[in-house]
BATI-740568 format. One record per residue (C-alpha): x, y, z. Coordinates in pm, whole numbers, plus 32768, in hexadecimal, padded with zeros to 4 digits. Layout:
# BATI-740568
XYZ ...
END
This chain:
# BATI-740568
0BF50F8EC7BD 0D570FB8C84B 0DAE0E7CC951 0E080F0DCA83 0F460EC2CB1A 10140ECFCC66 10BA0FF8CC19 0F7910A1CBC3 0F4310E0CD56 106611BDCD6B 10BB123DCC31 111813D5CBF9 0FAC13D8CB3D 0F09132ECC58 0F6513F9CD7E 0F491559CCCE 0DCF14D4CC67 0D2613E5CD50 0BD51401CCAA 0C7213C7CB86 0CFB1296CBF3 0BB51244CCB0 0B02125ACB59 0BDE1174CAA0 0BAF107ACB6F 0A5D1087CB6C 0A7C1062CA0C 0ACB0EFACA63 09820E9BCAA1 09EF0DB2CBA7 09EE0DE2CD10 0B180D30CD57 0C290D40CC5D 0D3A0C14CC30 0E8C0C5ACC54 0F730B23CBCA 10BE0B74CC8F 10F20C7DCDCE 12540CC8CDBE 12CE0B65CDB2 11860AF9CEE7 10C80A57CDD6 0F7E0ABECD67 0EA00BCDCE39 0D570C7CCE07 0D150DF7CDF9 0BAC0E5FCE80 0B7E0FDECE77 0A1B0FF9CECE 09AD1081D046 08D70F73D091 09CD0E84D025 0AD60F43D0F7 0A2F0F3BD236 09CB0DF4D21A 0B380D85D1EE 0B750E7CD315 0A950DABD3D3 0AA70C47D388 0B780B64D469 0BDA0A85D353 0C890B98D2AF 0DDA0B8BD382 0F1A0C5CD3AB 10040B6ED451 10C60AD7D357 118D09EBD44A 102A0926D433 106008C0D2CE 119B084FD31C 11490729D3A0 101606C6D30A 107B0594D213 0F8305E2D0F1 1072073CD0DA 11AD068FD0C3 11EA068CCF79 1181080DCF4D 12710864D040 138F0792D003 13830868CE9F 136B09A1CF61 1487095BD029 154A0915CF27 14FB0A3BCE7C 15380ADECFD9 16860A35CFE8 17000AA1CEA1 16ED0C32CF24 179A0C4AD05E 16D20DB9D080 157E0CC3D06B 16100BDED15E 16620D06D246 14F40D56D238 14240C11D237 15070BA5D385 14AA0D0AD402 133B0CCBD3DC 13260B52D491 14040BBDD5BB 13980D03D5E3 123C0D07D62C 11580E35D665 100D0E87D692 0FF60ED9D534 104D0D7BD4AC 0F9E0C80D585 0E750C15D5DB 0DB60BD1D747 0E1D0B7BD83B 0F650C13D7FB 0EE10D3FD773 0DF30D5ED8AD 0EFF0D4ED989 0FED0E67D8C3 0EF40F71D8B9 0E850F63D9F8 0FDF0F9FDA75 101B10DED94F 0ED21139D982 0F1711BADAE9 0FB21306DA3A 0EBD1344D93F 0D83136CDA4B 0C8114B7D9D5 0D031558DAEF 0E871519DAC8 0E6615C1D93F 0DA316E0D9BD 0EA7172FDABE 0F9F1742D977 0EC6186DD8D6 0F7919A5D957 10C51903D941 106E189AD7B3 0FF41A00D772 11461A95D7ED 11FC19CED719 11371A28D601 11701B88D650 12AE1B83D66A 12FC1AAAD531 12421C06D490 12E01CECD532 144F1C3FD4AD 13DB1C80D333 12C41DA9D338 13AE1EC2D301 14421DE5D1E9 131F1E19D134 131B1C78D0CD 13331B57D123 134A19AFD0AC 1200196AD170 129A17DED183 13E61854D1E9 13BB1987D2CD 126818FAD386 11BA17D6D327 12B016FFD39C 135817D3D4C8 120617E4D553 11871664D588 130115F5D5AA 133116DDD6E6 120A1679D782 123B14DBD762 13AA151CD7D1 137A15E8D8E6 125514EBD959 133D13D9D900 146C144FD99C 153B1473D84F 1660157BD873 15E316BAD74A 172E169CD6DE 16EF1552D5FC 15BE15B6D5A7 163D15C1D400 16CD149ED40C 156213F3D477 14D214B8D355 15ED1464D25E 15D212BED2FD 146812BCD31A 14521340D18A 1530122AD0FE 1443111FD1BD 131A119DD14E 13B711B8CFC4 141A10ADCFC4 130C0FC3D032 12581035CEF5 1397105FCE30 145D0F0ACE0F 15620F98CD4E 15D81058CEA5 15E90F32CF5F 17580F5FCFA0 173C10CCD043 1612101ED117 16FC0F0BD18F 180C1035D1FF 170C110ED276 16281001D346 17810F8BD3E9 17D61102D455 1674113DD4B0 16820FD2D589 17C91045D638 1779118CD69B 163E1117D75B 16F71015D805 180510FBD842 16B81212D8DC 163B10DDD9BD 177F109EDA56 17931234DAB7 16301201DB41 167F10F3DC15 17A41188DC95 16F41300DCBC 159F12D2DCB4 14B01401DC77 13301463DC8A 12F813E6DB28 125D12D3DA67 138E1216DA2C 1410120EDB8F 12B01191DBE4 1281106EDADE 13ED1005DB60 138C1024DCAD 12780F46DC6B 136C0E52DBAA 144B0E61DCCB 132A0E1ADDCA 12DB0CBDDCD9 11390D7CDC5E 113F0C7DDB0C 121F0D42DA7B 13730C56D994 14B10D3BD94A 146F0D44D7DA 13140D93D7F1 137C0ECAD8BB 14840F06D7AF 13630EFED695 127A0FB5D783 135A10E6D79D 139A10DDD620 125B10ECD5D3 11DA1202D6A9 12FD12BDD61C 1299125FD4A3 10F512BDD4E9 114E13B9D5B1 11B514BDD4AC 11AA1415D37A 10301438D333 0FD81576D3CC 111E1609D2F2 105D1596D1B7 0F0115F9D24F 0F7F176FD263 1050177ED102 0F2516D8D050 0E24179AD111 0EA818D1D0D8 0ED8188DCF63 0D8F1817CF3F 0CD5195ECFD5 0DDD1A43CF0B 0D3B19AECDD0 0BBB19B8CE51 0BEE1B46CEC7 0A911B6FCF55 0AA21A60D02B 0BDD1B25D0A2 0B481C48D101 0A0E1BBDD1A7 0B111AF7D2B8 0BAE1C2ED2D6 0A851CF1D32F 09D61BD6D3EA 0B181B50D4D0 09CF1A81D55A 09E219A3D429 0B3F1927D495 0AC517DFD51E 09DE1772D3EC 0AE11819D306 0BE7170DD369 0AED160AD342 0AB41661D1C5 0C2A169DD190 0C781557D219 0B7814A1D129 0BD51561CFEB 0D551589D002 0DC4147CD10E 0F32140FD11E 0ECE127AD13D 0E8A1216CFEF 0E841093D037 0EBD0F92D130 0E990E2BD12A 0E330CC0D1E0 0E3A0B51D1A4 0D580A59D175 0D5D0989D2A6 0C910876D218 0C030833D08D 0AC70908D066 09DC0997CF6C 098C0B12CF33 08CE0BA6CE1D 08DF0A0BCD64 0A770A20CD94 0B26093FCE18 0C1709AACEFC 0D0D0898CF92 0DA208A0D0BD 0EF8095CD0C6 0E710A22CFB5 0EE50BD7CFFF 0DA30CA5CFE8 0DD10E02CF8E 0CF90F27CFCE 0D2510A3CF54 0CA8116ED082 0CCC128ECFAB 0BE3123ECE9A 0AD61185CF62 0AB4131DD004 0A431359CEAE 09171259CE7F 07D912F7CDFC 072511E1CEA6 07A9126FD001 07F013DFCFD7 06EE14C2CF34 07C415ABCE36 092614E3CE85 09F815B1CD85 099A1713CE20 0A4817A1CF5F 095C17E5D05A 09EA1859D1C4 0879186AD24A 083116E7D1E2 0771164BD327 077C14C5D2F1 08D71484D28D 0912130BD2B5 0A781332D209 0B8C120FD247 0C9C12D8D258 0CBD125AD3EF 0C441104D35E 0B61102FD445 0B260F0AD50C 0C2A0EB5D622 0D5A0F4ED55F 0CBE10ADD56A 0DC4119BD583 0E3F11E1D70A 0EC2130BD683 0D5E139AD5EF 0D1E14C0D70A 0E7C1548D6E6 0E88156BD59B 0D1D160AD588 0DBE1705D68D 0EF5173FD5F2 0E21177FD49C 0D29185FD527 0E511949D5C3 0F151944D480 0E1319A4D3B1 0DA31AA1D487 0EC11B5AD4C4 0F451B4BD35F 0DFE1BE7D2EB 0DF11CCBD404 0F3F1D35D403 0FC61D06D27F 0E721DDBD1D9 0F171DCED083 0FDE1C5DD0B8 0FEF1BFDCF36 10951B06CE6C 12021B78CDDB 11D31ABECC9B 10DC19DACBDD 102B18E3CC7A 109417E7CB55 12261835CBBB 12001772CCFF 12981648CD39 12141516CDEA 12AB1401CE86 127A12A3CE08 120D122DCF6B 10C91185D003 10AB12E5D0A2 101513FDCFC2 112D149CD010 11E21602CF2F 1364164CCF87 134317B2CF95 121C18B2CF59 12BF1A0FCF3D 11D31B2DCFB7 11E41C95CFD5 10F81D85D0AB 
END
């Protein structure tokens, strides 16, 4: 039996074949597998089945917020050999300072966390996303009509990415101008969280990435506009709870989750009903399917492959001990494979009804972003399939490249039609 290591969740082999992956580490035998070093964090556990995940999802003891293991004097030790770990990359450094002052939504815990999305959520109301349907389909028609005639297409390049990117910036208030150099910043963060050996382009890129949004809030106090960043520094400015870092993270993030996923969620979609044809052509003759479609697509080929927590307190699952401090791991992606969840996991079925897939997660840190992405998926599918009848893959599926990233994530996927 091979050991599995931390490389293992985002290796080349892993995010080309998920249930692959999902079957070797079932192979373990073990619900929870030991890990005896994160990147320099000390040891961490992986646990890859649903249950498991949600329950992590779920449980208050399982924290985000780093900043509270700071201080806690049974951790000093572990961190004082982090830090110096920390201290001997400057690019590490960069980061770890990053993620104490910077807090977000996505890294802390209640009441904090309570208090950040209630102020975000204000833009992401039902009603708000609808609004954004004609205006999303236009731009996906019109990111067609630049490359129909051509007769191709990189489906990552050419609309994938244009598509989400526009909307979050134009709901943002980000000029369309930069929008490449958010792609090209927002790729060497993502790398290189899972990559170590890019630390160095993540320290460059998250200082460029940290100056240009506090370069955008300065323009948005001086000209504010009907957009989501004007209002969240409106509400800074009006004293709503709201610290001048954490509206620095805040807009970073939405930036980040704003794109990043639903770019994945198209390129992997789309390859994944290229190689399952008759799935294919039943969307495209039922457009009606669109909704449940998504669903599926997000369970079988979704870009999160793993996120994490901490123990905030020593605890026992499955007879482990986990101590306090301790990283828990958990692969979204393969817990959307578990037999003992999904009947027939490894086939592709767009008219699946229960669909209980993580790919949102759960508990309080379920994605904000969840109903624009759905939206943005079921117009992208549609009108490709609609509108490219003969959309097909310009060379093998094995030639495609993934990134090494904690986002199932391919740098280019060259079509023709």
């Amino acid at each position: 039996m091979v050991k599995i290591a931390i490389d293992d969740l985002n290796s080349p082999e892993t995010l080309r074949d998920v249930i692959g992956f999902y079957k070797k580490l079932a192979k373990q035998q073990e619900p929870l597998i030991r890990l005896d070093d994160y990147y320099g964090m000390g040891p961490a556990w992986i646990a890859w089945r649903h249950d498991d995940a949600v329950t992590i999802l779920k449980d208050p003891r399982f924290i985000k917020d780093m900043r509270k293991l700071v201080s806690s004097q049974d951790q000093q030790q572990s961190l004082q050999n982090q830090q110096q770990s920390i201290n001997d990359s400057p690019s590490m450094k960069e980061q770890f300072e990053w993620t104490m002052n910077m807090p977000n939504m996505l890294e802390v815990d209640p009441p904090d966390h309570t208090r950040l999305r209630r102020l975000t959520a204000k833009a992401f109301t039902p009603h708000m996303i609808e609004n954004l349907r004609p205006r999303i389909q236009q731009i996906a028609d019109e990111l067609l009509d630049a490359v129909i005639e051509q007769g191709k297409m990189d489906l990552i390049t050419d609309f994938a990415f244009p598509l989400p990117i526009r909307v979050i910036s134009e709901m943002l208030g980000i000029p369309a101008i930069d929008q490449d150099k958010i792609r090209d910043w927002t790729h060497k963060l993502m790398s290189g969280n899972a990559d170590p050996s890019q630390n160095a382009e993540l320290a460059k890129a998250l200082q460029e990435y940290i100056h240009y949004i506090k370069t955008l809030l300065d323009e948005k106090r001086k000209h504010p506009g009907e957009d989501v960043m004007s209002a969240l520094v409106h509400a800074y400015e009006e004293g709503d709870q709201l610290s001048e870092n954490e509206l620095l993270s805040t807009i970073g993030l939405l930036i980040v989750a704003g794109h990043e996923t639903t770019t994945n969620l198209i390129g992997n979609g789309i390859l994944a009903l290229l190689q399952h044809p008759q799935q294919t052509r039943l969307l495209r003759d039922n457009p009606s399917l669109l909704p449940s479609a998504i669903e599926e697509l997000l369970r079988f080929s979704g870009p999160i492959m793993y996120s994490y927590r901490f123990a905030g307190e020593d605890m026992t699952m499955h007879g482990k001990t986990i101590r306090k401090g301790e990283m828990m791991l958990f692969t979204l992606a393969a817990a959307n494979f578990d037999p003992q969840k999904f009947s027939n996991p490894e086939v592709l079925d767009i008219t699946r009804e229960e669909n209980e897939h993580l790919a949102f997660g759960k508990g309080i840190h379920h994605c904000l972003g969840a109903p624009l992405a759905r939206l943005e998926g079921q117009i992208a599918f549609g009108t490709l399939l609609q509108r490219l009848p003969d959309l097909r893959l310009a060379i093998r599926p094995e030639q495609l490249i993934y990134n090494k990233s904690a986002i199932r994530s391919l740098a280019s996927i060259p079509m023709i039609f």
